[in-house]
C-alpha positions in Angstrom: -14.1 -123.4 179.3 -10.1 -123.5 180.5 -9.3 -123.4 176.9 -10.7 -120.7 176.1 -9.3 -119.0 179.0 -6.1 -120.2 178.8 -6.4 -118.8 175.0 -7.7 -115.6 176.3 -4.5 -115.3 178.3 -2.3 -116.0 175.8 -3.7 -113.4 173.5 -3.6 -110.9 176.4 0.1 -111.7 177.3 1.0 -111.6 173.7 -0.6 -108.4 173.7 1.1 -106.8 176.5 4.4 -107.8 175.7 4.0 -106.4 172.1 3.1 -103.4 173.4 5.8 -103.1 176.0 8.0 -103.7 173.1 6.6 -100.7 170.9 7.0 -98.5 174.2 10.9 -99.5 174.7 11.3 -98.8 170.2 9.2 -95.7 170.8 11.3 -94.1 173.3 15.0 -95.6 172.4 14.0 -94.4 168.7 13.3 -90.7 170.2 16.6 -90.6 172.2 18.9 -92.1 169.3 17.3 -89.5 166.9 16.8 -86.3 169.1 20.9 -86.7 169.7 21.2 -87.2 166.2 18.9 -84.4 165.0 19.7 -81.8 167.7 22.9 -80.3 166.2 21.4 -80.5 162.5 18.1 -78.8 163.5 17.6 -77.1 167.0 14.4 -75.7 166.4 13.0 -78.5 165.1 14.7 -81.8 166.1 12.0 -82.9 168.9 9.3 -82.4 166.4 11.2 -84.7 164.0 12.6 -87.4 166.4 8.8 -87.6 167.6 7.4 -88.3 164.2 10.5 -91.0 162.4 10.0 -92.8 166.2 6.3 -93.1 166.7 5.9 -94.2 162.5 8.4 -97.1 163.0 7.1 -98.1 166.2 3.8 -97.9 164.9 5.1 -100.5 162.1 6.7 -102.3 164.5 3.4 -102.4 167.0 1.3 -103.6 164.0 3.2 -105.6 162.6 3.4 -107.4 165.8 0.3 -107.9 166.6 -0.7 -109.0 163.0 1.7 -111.8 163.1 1.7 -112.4 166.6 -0.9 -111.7 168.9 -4.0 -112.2 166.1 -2.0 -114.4 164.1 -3.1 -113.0 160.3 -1.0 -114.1 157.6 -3.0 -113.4 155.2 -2.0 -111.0 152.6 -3.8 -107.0 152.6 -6.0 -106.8 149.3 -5.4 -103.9 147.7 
């Protein structure tokens, strides 16, 4: 019984810290990239600092959790 809830816990702190992570990428991406964007596009630099932040965060998040949290290595069939 402990084991399984000490692995329970593990998977749930794994978790949370992964996600944590993808929050600080999310919103450091979006800063860097609305500076960046702002002067080259000032109608639509929030739109695109939104989008190139939450894609690599998302790869970020799931690659994360792939490795870490569920720990697949398996390949993806294709």
């Amino acid at each position: 019984m402990k084991r399984i809830r000490k692995e329970t816990y593990r998977t749930f702190s794994w978790f949370t810290l992964s996600a944590v992570a993808s929050f600080t990428i999310d919103i450091g991406l979006f800063w860097v990239f609305s500076r960046w964007l702002e002067e080259d596009s000032p109608v639509m630099y929030i739109t695109f600092a939104t989008v190139i932040a939450r894609t690599m965060s998302a790869v970020f998040n799931y690659t994360v959790n792939r490795r870490l949290v569920f720990k697949s290595g398996s390949k993806i069939c294709s």
